[in-house]
C-alpha positions in Angstrom: -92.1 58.1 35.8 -88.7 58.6 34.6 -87.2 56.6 31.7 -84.9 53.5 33.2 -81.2 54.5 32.8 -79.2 52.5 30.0 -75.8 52.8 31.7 -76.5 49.1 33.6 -77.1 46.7 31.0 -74.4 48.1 28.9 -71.3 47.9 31.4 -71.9 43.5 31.3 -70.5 42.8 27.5 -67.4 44.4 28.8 -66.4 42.7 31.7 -67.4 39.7 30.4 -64.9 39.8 27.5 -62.1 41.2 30.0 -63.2 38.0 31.4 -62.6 35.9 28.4 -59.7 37.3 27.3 -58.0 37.2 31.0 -58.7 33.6 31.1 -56.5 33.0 27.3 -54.4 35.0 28.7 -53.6 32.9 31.5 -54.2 29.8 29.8 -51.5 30.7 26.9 -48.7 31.5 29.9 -49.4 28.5 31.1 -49.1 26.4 28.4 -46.0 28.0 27.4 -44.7 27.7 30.8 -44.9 24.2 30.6 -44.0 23.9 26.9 -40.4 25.5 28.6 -40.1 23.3 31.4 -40.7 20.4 29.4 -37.1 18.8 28.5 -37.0 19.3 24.6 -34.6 16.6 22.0 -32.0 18.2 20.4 -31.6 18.3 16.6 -28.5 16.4 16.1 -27.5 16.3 11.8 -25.1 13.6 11.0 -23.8 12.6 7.5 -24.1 9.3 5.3 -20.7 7.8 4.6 -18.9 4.9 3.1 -15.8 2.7 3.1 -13.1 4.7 0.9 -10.0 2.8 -1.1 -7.4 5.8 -2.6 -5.9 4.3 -5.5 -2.5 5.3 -5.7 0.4 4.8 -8.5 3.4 2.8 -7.3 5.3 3.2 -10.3 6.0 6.8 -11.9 5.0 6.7 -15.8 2.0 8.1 -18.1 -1.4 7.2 -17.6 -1.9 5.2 -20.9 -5.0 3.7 -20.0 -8.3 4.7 -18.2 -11.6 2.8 -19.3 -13.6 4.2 -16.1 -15.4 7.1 -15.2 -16.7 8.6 -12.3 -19.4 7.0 -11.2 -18.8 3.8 -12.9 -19.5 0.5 -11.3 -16.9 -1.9 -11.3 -16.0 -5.2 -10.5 -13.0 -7.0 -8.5 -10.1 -7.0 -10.7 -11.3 -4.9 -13.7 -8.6 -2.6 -15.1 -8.6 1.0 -13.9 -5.7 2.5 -14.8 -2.8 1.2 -17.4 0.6 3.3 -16.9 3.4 3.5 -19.8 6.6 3.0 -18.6 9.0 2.1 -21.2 12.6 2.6 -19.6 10.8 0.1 -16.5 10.1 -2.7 -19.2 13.8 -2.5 -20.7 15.2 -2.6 -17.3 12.9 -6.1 -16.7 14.2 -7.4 -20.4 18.0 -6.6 -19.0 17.2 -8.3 -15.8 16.2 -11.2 -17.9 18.9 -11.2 -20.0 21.4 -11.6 -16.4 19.3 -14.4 -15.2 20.0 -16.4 -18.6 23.4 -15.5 -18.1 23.6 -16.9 -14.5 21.9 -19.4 -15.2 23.9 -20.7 -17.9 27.1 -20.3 -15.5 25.5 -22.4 -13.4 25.0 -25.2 -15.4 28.1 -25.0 -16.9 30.1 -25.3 -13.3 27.7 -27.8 -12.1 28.4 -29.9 -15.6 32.5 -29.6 -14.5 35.3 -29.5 -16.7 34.8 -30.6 -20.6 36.1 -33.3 -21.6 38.6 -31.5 -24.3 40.5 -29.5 -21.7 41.4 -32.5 -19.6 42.8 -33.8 -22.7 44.6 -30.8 -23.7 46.2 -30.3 -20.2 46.9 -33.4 -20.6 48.6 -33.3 -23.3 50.4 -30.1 -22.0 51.8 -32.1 -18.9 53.4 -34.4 -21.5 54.7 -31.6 -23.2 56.1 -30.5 -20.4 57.9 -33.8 -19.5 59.6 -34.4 -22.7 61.0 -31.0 -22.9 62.3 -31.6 -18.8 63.5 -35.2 -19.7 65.3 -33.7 -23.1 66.8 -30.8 -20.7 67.7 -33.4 -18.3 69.8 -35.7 -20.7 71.2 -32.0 -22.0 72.6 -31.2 -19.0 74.2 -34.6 -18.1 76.1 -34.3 -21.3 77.2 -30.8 -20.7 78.5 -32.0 -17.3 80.6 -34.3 -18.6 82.1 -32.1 -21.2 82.8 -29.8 -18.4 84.6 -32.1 -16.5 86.6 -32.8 -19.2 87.6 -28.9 -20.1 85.5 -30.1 -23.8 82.7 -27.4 -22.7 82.8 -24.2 -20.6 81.4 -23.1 -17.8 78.6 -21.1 -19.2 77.5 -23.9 -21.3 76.7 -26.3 -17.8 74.9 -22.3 -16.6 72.7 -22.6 -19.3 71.9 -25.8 -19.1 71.0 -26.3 -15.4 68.6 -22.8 -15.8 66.6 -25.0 -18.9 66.4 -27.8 -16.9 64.8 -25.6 -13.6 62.9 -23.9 -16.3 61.7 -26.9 -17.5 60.8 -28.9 -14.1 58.8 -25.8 -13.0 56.8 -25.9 -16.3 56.1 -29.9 -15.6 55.0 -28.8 -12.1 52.6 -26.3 -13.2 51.0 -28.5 -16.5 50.5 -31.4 -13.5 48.9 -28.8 -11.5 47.1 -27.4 -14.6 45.5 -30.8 -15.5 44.6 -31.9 -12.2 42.5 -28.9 -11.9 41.1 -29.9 -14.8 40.3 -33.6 -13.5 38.9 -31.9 -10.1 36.2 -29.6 -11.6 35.0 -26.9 -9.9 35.7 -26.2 -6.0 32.4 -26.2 -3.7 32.8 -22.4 -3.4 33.0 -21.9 -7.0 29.9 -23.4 -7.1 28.3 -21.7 -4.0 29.3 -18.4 -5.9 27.8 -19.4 -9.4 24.1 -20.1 -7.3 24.3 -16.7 -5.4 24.8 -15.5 -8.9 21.2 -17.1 -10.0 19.4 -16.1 -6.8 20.8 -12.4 -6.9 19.5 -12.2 -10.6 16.2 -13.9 -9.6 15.8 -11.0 -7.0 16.3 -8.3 -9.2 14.0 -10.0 -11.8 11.4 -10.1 -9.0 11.8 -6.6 -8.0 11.4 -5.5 -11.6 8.8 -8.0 -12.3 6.9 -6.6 -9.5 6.6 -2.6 -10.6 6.2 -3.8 -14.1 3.1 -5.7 -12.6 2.0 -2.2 -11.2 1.6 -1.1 -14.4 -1.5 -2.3 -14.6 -4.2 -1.1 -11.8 -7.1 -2.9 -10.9 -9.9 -2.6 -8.2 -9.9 -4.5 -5.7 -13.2 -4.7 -4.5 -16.2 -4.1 -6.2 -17.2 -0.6 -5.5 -17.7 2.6 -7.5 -15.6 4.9 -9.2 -16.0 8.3 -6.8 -13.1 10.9 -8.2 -10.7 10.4 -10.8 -7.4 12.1 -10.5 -5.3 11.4 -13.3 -6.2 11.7 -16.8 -4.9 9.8 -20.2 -1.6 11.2 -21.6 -0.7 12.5 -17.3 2.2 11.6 -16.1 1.8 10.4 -12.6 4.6 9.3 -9.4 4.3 6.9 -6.6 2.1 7.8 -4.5 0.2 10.1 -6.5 -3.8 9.7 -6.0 -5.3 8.2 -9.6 -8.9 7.3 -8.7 -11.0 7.0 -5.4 -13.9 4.2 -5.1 -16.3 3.8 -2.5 -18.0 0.3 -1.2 -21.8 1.4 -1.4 -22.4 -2.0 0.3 -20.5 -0.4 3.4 -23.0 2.9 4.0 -23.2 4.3 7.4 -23.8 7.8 9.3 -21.2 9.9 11.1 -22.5 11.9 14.2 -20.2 14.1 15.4 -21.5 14.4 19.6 -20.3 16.5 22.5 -19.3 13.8 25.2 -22.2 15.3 27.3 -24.6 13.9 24.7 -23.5 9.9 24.7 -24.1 9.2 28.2 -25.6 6.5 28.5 -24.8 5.3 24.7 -23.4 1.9 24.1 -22.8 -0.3 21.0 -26.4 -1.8 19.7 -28.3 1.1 20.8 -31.0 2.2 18.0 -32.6 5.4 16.9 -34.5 6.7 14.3 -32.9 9.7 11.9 -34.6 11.6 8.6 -32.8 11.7 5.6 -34.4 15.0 3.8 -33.0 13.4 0.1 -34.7 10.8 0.3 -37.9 12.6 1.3 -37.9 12.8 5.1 -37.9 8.9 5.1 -37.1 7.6 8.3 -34.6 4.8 8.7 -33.5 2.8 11.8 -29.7 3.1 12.8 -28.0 0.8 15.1 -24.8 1.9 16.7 -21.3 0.0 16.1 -18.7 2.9 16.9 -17.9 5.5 19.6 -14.9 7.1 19.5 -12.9 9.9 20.6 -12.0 12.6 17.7 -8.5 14.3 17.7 -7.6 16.5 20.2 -6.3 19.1 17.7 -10.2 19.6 17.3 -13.7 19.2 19.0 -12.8 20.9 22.3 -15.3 23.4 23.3 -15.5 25.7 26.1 -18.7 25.0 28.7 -18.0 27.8 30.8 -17.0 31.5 29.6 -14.6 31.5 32.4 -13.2 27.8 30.5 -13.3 25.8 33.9 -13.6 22.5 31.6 -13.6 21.1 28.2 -15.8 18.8 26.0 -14.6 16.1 24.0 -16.2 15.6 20.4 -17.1 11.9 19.4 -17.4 10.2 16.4 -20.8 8.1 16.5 -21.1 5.4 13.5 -24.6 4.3 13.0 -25.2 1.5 10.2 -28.5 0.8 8.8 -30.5 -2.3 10.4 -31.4 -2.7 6.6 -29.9 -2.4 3.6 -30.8 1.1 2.2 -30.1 0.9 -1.7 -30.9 4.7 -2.3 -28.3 5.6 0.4 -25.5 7.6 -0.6 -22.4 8.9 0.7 -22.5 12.9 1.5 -26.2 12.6 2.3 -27.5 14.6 5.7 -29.4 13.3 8.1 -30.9 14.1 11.4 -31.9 13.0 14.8 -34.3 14.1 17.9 -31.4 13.5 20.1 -31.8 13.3 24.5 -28.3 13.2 26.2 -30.4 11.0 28.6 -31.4 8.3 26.1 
């Protein structure tokens, strides 16, 4: 009897692992296969921000004080910045000089006409009357001594001029003092109070920059970038210091217009922020808005049948997060179908 072959049993392992590894085969395809048609979220990363306040110089000058840092918390009203001005504060000393002055004129027309110049116009106007009456009695006589051929003609000349000369100067002392008995006219007094309120203005205006001198915060924030230091001199307008309200923390998402639908104000997600070690934090919606067109436009088709618009998503906290700071990142499973 021949020996039994050894080709039979040995041909079984081999089909049974073709087997085996057919069937992960298959079943790795197929998982992936519907790992692909399963709709995945997309990875949206947004940014932690805060309300900003640019402190800017109103006044041009040198930055003689600056008691903060950056970084540095600070409270409503604490000084920030002190600017030297010099030539602004004797300006503000000369406009306080003109309001005395004004002021004194004022009083001085409201008060009327002293007592001593009524009396000494008066006294003019009698002045004035003797020497008409004496001119008067002068030319009577040298009328007479015309008539008579005692006096010539010139004499009579001279005398008739003094006695016009004379009645004009009693017209004008009479005018004289009864200006002085009248005061001051209603418009002279109109002007003398436009006077006062036209130096009050200017002392205002000067008042007011002088007052900007002096910088303060005006919420209670922290210092985030300083831009002036002491001994700079700075202009109106000029940045000095930025401070940021960490009480008013939110995160920017920056979304295709494809990706909001369905979005509205009080809608809440859940995003990572990786510096504060992955921790996840609930957002609640309070702003969508359009970006500029100048950017965010993005081609959907290469042939550019359409655009997409870029909004601006503003999440806030639905609890305060103390560790939460402006220029963190933070991200998002994101479903344009949420």
């Amino acid at each position: 009897m021949s020996p039994p072959s050894s080709l039979g049993p040995r041909q079984k392992p081999p089909l049974a692992a073709a087997l085996i590894v057919t069937l992960a085969v298959v079943t790795i395809v197929g998982l992936s296969l519907w790992y692909l048609v399963q709709p995945q979220p997309l990875l949206v990363q947004g940014e932690a921000d805060a309300t900003r306040i640019d402190i800017a110089a109103r006044v041009d000058g040198r930055v003689g004080q600056r008691p903060v840092e950056r970084g540095d918390t600070v409270t409503a009203g604490q000084l920030l910045v002190a600017i030297d001005n010099p030539e602004l504060l004797a300006k503000l000393r000369e406009a306080q000089s003109a309001k005395a002055v004004a002021s004194a004129d004022l009083a001085r027309i409201l008060v009327g006409t002293r007592a001593e110049v009524v009396a000494a116009k008066k006294a003019a106007l009698a002045a004035a009357e003797a020497d008409a009456k004496l001119n008067q009695q002068t030319f009577g006589r040298t009328q007479q001594l015309t008539q008579r051929d005692f006096a010539p003609i010139q004499k009579l000349d001279e005398a008739t001029a003094s006695l016009d000369v004379s009645q004009r100067a009693v017209q004008q002392a009479k005018f004289a003092y009864d200006e002085a008995v009248a005061g001051y006219t209603p418009e002279e007094r109109g002007v003398a109070r436009a006077s006062v309120a036209k130096a009050d203005a200017a002392l205002a205006t000067l008042q007011a920059q002088v007052d900007e001198m002096t910088v303060t915060a005006p919420i209670a924030s922290q210092v985030y970038q300083i831009g002036a230091e002491r001994g700079e001199y700075v202009s109106p307008g000029v940045p000095l210091l930025s401070l940021i309200d960490l009480s008013d923390v939110w995160l920017r998402f920056d979304l295709r217009e494809d990706l909001i639908k369905g979005l509205k104000i009080g809608d809440r997600f859940d995003v990572k922020i990786p510096a504060l070690g992955d921790r996840q934090i609930t957002m609640a919606v309070r702003t969508i808005a359009t970006r500029g067109e100048y950017a965010g436009w993005r081609a959907t088709r290469a042939t550019g049948d359409f655009d997409l618009r870029t909004f601006e998503v503003r999440a806030y906290p639905t609890a305060p997060i103390a560790d939460l700071r402006p220029g963190m990142s933070a991200y998002a499973a994101w479903s344009a179908s949420r």
